[in-house]
C-alpha positions as CSV (number, residue, x, y, z in Angstrom):
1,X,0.9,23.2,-18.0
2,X,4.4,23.4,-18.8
3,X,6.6,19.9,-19.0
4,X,9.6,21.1,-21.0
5,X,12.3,20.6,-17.9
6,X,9.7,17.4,-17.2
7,X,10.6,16.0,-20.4
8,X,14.5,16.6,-20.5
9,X,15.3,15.3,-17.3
10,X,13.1,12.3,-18.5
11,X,15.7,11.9,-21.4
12,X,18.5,12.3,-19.1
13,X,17.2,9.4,-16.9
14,X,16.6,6.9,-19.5
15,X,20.3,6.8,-20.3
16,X,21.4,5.7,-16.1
17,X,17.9,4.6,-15.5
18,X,15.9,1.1,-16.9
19,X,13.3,2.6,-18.1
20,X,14.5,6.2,-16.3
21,X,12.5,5.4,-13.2
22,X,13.4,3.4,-9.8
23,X,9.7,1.8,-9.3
24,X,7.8,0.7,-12.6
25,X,4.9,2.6,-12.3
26,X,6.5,5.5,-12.1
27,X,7.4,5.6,-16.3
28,X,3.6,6.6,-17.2
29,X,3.6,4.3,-19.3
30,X,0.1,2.8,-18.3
31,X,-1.1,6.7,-19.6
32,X,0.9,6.5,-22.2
33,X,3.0,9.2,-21.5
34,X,5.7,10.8,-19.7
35,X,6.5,11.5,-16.1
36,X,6.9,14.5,-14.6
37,X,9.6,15.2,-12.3
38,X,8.9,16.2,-9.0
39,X,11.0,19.1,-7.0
40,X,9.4,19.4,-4.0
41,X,6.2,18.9,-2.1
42,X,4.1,20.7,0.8
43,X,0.9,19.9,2.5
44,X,-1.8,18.4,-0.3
45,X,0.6,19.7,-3.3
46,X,3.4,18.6,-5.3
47,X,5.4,20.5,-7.4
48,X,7.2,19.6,-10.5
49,X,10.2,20.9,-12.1
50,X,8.1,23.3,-14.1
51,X,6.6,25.0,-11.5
52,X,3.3,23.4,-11.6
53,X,0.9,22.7,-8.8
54,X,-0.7,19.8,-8.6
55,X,-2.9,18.1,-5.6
56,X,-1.9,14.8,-4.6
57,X,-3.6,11.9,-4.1
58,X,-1.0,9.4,-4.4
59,X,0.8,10.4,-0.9
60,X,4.1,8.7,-1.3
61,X,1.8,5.9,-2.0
62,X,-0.3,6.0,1.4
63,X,1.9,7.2,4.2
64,X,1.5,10.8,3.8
65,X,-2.0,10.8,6.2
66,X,-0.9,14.0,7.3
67,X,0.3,15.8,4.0
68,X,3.6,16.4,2.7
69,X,6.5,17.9,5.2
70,X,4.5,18.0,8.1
71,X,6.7,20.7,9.9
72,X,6.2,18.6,13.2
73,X,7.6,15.4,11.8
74,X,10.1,17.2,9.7
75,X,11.4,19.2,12.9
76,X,12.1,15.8,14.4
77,X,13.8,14.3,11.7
78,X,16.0,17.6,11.8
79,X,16.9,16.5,15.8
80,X,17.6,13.0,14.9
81,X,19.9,13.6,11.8
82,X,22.4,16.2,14.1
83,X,22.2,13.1,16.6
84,X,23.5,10.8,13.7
85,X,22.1,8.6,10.6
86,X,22.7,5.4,11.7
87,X,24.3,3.2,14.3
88,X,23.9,-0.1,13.8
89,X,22.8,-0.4,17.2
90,X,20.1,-0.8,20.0
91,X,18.1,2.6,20.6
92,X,15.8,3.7,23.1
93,X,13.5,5.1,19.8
94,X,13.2,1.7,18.5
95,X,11.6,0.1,21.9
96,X,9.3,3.1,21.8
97,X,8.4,2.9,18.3
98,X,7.8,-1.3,18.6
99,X,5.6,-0.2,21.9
100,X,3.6,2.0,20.1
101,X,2.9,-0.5,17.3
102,X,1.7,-3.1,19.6
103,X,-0.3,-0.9,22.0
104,X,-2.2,0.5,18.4
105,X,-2.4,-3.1,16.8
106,X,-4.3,-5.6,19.2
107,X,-3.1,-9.2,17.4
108,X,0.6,-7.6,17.7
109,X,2.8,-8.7,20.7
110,X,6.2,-8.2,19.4
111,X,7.7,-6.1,16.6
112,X,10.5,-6.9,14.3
113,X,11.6,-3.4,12.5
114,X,13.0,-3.9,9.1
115,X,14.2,-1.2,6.1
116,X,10.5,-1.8,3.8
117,X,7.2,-3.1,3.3
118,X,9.0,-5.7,1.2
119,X,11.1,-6.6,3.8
120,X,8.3,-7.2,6.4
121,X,6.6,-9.2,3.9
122,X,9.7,-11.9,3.1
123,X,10.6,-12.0,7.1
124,X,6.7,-12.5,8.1
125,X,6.9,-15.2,5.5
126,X,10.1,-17.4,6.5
127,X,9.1,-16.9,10.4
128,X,5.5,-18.2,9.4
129,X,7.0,-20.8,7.6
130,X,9.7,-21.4,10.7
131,X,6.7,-21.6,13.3
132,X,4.7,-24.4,11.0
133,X,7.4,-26.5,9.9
134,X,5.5,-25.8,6.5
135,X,6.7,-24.7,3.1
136,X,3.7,-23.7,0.8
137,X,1.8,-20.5,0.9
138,X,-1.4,-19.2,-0.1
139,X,-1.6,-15.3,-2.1
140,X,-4.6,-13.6,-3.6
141,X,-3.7,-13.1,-7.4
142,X,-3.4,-9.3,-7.5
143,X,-2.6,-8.2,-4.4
144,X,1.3,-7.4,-4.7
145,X,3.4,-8.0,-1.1
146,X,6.7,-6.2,-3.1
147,X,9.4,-7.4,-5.0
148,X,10.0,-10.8,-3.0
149,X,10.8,-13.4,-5.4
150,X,8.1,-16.3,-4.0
151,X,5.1,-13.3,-4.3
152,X,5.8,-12.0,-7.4
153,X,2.5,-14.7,-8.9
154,X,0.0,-12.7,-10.4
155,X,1.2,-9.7,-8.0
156,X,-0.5,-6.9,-9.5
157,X,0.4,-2.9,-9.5
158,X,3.1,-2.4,-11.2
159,X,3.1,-5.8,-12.8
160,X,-0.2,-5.8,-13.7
161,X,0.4,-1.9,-15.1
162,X,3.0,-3.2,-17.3
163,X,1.4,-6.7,-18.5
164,X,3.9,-8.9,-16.5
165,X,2.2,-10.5,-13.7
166,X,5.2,-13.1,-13.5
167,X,8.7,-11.7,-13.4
168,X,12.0,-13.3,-15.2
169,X,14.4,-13.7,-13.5
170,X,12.2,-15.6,-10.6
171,X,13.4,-19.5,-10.8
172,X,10.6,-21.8,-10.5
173,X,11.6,-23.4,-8.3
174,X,11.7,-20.1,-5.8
175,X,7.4,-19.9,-6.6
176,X,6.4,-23.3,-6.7
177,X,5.3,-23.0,-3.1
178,X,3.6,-20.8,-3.9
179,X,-0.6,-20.8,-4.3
180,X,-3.0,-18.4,-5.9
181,X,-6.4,-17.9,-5.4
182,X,-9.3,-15.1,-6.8
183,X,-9.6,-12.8,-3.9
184,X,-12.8,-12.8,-2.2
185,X,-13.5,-16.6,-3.0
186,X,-13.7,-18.5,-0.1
187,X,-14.1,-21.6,-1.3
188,X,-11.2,-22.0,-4.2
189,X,-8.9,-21.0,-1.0
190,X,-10.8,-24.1,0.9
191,X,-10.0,-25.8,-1.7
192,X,-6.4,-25.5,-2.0
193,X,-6.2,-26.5,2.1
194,X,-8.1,-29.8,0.9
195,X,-5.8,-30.3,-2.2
196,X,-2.2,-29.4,-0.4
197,X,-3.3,-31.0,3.6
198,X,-0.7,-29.9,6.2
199,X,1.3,-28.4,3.4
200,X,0.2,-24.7,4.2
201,X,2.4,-22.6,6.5
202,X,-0.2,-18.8,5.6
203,X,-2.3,-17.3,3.7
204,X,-1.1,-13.9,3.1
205,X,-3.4,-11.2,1.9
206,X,-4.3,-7.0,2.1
207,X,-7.2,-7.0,3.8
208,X,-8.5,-4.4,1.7
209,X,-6.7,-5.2,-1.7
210,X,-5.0,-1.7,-3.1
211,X,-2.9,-3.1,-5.7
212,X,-5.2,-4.3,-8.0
213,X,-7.1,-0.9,-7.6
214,X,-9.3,-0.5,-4.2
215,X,-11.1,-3.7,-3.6
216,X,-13.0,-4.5,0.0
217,X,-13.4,-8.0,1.3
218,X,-16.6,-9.0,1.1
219,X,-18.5,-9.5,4.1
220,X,-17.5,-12.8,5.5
221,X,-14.2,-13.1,3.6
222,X,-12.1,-12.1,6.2
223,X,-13.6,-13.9,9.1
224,X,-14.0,-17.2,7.2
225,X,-10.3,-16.9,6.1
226,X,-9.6,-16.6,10.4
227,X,-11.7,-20.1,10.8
228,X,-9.9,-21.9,8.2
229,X,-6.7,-21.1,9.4
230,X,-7.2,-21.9,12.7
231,X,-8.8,-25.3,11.6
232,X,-6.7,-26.0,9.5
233,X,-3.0,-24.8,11.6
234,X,-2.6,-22.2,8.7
235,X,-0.9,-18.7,10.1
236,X,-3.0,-15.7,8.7
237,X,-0.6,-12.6,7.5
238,X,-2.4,-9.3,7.2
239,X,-0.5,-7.0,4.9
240,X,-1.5,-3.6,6.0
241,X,1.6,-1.6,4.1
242,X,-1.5,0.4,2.6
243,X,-4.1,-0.1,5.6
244,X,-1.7,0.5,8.9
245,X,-3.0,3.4,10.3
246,X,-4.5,5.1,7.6
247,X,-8.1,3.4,7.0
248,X,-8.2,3.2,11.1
249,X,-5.3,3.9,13.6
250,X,-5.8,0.1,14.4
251,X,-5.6,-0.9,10.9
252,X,-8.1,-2.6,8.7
253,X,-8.1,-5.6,11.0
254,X,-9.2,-3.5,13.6
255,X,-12.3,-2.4,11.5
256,X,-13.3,-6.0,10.9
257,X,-12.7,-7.2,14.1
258,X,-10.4,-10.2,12.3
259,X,-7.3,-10.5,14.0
260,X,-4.4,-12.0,12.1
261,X,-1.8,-13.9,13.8
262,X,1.1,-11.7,11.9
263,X,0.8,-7.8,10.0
264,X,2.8,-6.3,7.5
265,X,3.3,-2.4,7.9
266,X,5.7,-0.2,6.1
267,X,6.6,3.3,5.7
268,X,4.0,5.0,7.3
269,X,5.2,4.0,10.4
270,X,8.4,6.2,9.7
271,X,6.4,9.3,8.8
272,X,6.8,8.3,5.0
273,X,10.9,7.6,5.5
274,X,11.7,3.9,4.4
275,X,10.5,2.0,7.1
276,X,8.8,-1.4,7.4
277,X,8.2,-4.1,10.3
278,X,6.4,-7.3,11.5
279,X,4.8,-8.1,13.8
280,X,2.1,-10.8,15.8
281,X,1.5,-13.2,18.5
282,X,4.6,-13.5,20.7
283,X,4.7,-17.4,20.5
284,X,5.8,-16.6,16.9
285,X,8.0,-13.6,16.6
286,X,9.7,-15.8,19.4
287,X,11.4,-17.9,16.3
288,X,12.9,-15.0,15.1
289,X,16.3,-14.5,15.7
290,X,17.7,-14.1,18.0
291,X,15.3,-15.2,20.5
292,X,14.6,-18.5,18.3
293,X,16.1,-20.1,15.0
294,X,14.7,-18.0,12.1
295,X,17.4,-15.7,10.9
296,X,16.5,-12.3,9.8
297,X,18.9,-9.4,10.2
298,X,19.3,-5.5,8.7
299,X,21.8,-2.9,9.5
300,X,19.7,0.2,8.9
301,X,16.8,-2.2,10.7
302,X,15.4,0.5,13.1
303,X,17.6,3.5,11.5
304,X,16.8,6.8,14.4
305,X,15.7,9.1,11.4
306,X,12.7,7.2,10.4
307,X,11.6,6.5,13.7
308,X,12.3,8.8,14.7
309,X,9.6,10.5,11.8
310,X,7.1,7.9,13.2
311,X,7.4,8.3,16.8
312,X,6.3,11.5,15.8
313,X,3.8,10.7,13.1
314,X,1.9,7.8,15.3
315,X,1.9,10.3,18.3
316,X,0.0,12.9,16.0
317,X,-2.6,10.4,14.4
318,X,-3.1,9.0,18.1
319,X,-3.8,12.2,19.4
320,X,-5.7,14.3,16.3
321,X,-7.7,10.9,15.4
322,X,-8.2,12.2,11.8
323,X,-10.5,9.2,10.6
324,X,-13.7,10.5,10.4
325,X,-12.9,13.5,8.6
326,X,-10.7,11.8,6.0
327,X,-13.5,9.2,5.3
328,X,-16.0,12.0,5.1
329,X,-13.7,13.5,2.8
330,X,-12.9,10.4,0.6
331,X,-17.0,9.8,0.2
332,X,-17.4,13.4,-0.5
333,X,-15.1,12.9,-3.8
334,X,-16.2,9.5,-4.6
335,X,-19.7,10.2,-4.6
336,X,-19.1,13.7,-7.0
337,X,-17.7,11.0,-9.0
338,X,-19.9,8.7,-9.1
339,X,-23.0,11.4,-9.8
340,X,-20.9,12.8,-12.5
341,X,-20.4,9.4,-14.4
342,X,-24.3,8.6,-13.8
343,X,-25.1,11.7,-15.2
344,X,-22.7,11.2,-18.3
345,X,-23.7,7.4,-18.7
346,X,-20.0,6.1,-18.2
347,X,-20.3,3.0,-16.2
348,X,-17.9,4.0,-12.9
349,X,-17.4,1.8,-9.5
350,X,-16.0,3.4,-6.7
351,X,-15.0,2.5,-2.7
352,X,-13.9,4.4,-0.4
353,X,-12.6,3.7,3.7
354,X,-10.8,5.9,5.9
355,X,-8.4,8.6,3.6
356,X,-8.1,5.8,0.8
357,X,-10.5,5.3,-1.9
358,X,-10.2,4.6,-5.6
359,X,-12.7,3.8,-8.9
360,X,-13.2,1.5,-11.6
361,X,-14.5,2.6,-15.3
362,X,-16.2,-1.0,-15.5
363,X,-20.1,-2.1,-16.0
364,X,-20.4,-4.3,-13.0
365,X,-18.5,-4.6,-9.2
366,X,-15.5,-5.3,-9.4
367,X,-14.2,-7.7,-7.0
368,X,-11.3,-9.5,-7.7
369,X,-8.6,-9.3,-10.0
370,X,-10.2,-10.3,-13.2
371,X,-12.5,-8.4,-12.5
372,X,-10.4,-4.9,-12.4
373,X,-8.1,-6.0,-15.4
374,X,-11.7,-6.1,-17.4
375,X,-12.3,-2.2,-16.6
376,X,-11.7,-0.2,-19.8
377,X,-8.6,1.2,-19.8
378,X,-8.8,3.5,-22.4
379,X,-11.5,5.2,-20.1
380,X,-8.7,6.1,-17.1
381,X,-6.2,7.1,-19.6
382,X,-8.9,9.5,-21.1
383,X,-9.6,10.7,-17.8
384,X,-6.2,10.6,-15.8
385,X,-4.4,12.9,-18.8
386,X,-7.6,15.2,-18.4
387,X,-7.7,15.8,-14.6
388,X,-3.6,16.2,-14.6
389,X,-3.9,18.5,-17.2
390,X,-6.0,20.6,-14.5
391,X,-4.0,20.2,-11.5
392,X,-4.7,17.1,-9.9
393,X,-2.0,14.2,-9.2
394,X,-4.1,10.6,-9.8
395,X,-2.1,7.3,-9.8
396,X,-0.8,6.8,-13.0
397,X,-2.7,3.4,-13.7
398,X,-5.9,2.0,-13.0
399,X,-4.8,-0.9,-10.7
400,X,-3.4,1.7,-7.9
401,X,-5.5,2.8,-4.7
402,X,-5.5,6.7,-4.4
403,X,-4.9,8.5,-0.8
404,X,-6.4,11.8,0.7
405,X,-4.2,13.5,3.9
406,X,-5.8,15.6,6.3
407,X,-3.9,18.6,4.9
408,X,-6.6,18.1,1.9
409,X,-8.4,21.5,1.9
410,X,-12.1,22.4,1.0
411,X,-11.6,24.1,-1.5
412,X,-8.7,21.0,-2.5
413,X,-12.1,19.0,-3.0
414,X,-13.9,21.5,-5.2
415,X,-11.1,21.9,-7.4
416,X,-10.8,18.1,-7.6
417,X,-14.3,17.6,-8.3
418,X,-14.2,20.4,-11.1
419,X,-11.5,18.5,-12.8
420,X,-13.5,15.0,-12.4
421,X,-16.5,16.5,-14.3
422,X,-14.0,17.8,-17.1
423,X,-12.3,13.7,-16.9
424,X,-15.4,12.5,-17.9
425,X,-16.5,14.9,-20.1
426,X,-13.4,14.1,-22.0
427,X,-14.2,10.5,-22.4
């Protein structure tokens, strides 16, 4: 593998760059080495600046469920560009695209379409916060909501990568509303309610936590989460950025059969183009403005091109319903892996669910964030370096999920698996 140009244009970044990258993770510094630079990407592959092939199973970071330059969504966003960027208008794609939301998503009513996952996150807040009359929230420490100044408490991915859970530059005063609890614990969230009454506007979770690593909710979690809220007046915010469509079409609420009373989506919902909304129960996107007295406003808010790109992308996943074979696909690498380790005695956890899974180098289940910042490090960069070295694209840090597309091939999973065995023989 070749990463002279890799390494130059590296260089060349860090001088107009912090750090030469635009998102954290990004630096490699969690391998402990460099990025490579990416050129272009088709199907399951990416290809970097020295011609080298790599299968991906990062996916833009989850919206890429049917592979990379999909020529049916890229043929639309070809249409929509000679039609014009952006407006700043009303368009007849954005009432589509809200309409196909809702109709996907049972618990959502009413849409608000916004420019990023972060974006949806901050407005589902202040219009939860708007509806109660409350100020305080509750977040799960290591599940990260994006860059929003109030979430950024224990926040995991690229915080945790980097060993700065709690940002400078975030006043105090902008997190002390702010509550964390150890996700899948039940009771220390009860216990909050009881020690802040009527103070609580949400709780905002993933419902399958992917930024701490893959983590499920244990069984009960989620539904006990519903009962407190609604006992308690609390508004529950699912943030399916990761989940939307990809681990069902319905999203991971619709697998648990726990309906929130606001989601979070983001760019899958414009084919991979930056892209986010929010959405729930009419009652409360009725606050937003302006229908009601929470402001929230975004000029490239509905932009044609990306939704144009998810018009087109929903439509597809509607239609080809690629679930089953992207779990079946997931379970089929997971459990290669898992075999592998056992054989090797490396202690390994892995999950799977829909075209998202991930793994753990840890001794016991990993269920939380402590948990996952216990499992040995030194393992994944062993391995991670290994696999790349053989043509496959992992996250670079063990606190990131990892996503499959249905463009992922047969013979994509043997080649995968063939590097996995070499990973841990590495170790």
């Amino acid at each position: 593998m070749k990463i002279s140009e890799s390494k130059k244009l590296f260089s060349r970044a860090q001088e107009v760059m912090p750090g030469g990258v635009n998102s954290p993770v990004r630096a490699f510094k969690s391998v402990q080495s460099e990025p490579l630079f990416i050129t272009h990407a088709k199907g399951s592959r990416l290809f970097d600046a020295d011609g080298n092939s790599f299968i991906d199973y990062i996916g833009s970071w989850g919206p890429m469920i049917l592979g990379h330059a999909d020529p049916r969504i890229t043929s639309e966003i070809e249409k929509a560009v000679q039609k014009g960027t952006s407006f700043g208008t009303p368009t007849e794609g954005e009432i589509e695209l809200a309409e196909m939301i809702s109709d996907a998503v049972p618990s959502v009513e009413m849409v608000r379409l916004v420019n990023s996952g972060s974006e949806a996150a901050m407005g589902a807040l202040r219009v939860a916060r708007g509806f109660t009359g409350r100020d305080k929230i509750i977040k799960f420490e290591g599940c990260y909501h994006g860059s929003v100044d109030a979430l950024l408490v224990k926040a995991g991915s690229g915080a945790t990568t980097l060993g700065i859970p709690d940002s400078p530059g975030v006043p105090q005063s902008f997190t002390e509303h702010t509550l964390s609890a150890p996700f899948n614990d039940l009771d220390a969230v009860i216990e909050l309610t009881e020690n802040f009454p009527d103070e609580i506007a949400a709780i905002v979770l993933e419902p399958v936590a992917g930024n701490m690593g893959m983590i499920p909710p244990e069984h009960g979690f989620l539904q006990g989460l519903r009962e407190l809220c609604d006992r308690e007046g609390i508004l529950l915010i699912f943030d399916e950025v990761m989940t939307g469509f990809r681990v069902d079409f319905s999203g991971a609420q619709a697998l648990f059969q726990v309906m929130p009373d606001l989601s979070i989506f983001g760019k899958v919902i414009g084919g991979g183009l930056p892209v986010g909304a929010y959405g729930g129960r009419r009652e409360i996107m009725l606050q937003v403005a302006p229908a009601g007295p929470v402001y929230q406003a975004g000029t490239l808010s509905g932009n044609p091109i990306a939704v144009s790109a998810g018009k087109t992308m929903l439509k597809i996943l509607k239609e080809e319903d690629p679930y089953a074979d992207l779990g079946r696909k997931t379970a089929t690498l997971n459990e290669a892996l898992s075999d592998a380790a056992k054989k090797k005695g490396i202690p390994l956890e892995t999950c799977s669910m829909g075209g998202m899974f991930g793994f753990f180098f840890s001794e016991k289940k990993v269920r939380n964030y402590e948990d996952a910042l216990k499992c040995n490090r030194d393992y994944f960069i062993t391995f991670f370096r290994e696999v790349l070295s053989r043509g496959i694209y992992l996250a670079p840090s063990p606190f990131e999920s990892l996503f499959l597309s249905s463009s992922h091939s047969e013979a994509d999973l043997d080649q995968t698996i063939e590097a996995f065995q070499h990973g841990l023989a590495a170790i």
